[in-house]
Every structure is written in C-alpha cells, then in structure tokens.
C-alpha positions in Angstrom: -9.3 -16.2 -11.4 -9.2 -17.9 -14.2 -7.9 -17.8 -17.8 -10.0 -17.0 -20.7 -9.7 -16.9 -24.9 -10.6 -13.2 -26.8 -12.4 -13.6 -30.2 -8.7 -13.4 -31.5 -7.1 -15.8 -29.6 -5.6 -13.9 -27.2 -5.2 -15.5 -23.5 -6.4 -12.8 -20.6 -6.6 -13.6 -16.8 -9.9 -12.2 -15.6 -11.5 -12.3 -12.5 -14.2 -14.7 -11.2 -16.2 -12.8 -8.4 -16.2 -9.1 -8.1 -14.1 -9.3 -5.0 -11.6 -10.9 -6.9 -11.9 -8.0 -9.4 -11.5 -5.3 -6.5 -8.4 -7.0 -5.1 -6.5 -7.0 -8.7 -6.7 -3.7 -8.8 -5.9 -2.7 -4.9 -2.8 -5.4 -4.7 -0.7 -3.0 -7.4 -1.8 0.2 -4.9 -0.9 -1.5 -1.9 2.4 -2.7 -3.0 3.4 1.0 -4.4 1.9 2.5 -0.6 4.9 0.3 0.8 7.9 2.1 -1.1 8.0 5.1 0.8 8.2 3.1 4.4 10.7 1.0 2.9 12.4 3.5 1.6 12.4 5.4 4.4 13.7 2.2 6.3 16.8 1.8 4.1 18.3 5.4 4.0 17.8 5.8 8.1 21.3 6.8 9.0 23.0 7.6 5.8 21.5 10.7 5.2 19.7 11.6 8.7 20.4 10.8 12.2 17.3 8.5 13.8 15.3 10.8 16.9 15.3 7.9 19.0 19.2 7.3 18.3 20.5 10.3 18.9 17.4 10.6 21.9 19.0 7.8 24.0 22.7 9.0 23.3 22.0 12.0 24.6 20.4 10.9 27.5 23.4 8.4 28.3 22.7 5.1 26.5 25.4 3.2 24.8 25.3 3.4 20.7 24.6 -0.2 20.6 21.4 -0.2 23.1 20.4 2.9 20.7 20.7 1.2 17.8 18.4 -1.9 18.8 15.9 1.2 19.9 16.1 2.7 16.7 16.0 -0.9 15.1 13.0 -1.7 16.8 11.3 1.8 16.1 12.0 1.3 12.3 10.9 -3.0 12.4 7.6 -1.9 14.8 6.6 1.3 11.9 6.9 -0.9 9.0 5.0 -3.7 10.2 2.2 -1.6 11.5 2.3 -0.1 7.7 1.7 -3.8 6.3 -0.8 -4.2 8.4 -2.9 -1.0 7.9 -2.1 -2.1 3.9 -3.3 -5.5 4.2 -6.4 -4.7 6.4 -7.3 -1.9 3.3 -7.0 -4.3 0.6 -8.4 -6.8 2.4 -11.6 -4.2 3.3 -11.9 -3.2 -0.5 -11.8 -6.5 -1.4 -14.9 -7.4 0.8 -16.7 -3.9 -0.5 -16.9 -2.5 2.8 -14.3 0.6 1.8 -14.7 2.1 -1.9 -14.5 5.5 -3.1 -17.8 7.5 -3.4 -18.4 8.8 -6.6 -17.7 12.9 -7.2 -20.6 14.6 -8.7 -19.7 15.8 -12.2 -16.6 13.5 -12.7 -16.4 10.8 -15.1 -15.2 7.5 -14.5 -14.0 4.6 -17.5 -17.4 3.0 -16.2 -19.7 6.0 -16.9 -19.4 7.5 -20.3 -20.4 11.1 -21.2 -23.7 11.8 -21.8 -24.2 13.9 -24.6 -27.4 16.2 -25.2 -30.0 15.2 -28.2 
C-alpha cells in the first residue's frame, strides 16, 4: 500500500494490487467474525457450566483434570476459528472465494441504470 495526495491535499492510504484491495476490506470482517468465539471463551463458566466439565465430573474425574479438558476444548475451538478466518481472508485475498453477484441488486460499483 502505499500513501497518496487528493487534489486537496488530503493524505489517503490506497492499495497497490487488487489483492491488496480485497484484503483491506476482509481484515475488518475477519477481526469482527473472532468476537463471538472470544467472547464465548471469556464468559465459559460464569454464566454456564462447560459440557465437557461437568461431562468428566460426572463420570468421576477430579475438577482439576476437568478443567484442563475444558481448557483444552475452549484453546483447540478458538484456534481452529483463527485458522478457518485466516485461510478465508487469505482465499479472498488471492480471488479464489468472492461473492457472486445477485441478479437485480445493486452494488456501490454498479450504478442504476435508468430508462431513456
């Protein structure tokens, strides 16, 4: 990327190749498709009780070999959620996974075509 001056002086960051175009707009996505997981992560336990917790008390494990379970449950979901989100950004980045266009819906890119 690389910075560049408007006719009225204004600096803007714009984007070199299209792939770099497609990333700066999937990077803000990405980040935002993380919250819930994360979210998720931090409230396990204060307002539910873990399956795999309360799974392997009630089979006869101690609390603290349940807890690494359920530690290692929450760890192994969150980093199997980066990765799906970094191999989709990294897919629309290269092209190889858009959006197809909807018949009859208008994007910023294609304007309204009006009758005359």
């Amino acid at each position: 990327m690389r910075w560049t001056r408007s006719r009225r002086g204004t600096a803007k960051w714009r984007p070199r190749t299209p792939r770099e175009a497609r990333l700066e707009v999937a990077r803000g996505a990405a980040s935002d498709a993380l919250l819930p997981a994360l979210d998720q992560t931090r409230t396990v336990g204060l307002v539910t009780l873990p399956g795999a917790f309360v799974g392997m008390l009630l089979a006869g494990a101690s609390p603290l070999m349940a807890g690494a379970v359920q530690v290692f449950v929450l760890i192994a979901l969150l980093a199997v959620e980066a990765i799906s989100v970094a191999l989709t950004v990294d897919l629309v980045g290269r092209g190889r996974l858009h959006r197809e266009a909807v018949p009859g819906r208008r994007t910023k890119a294609q304007p309204a075509v009006t009758g005359g």
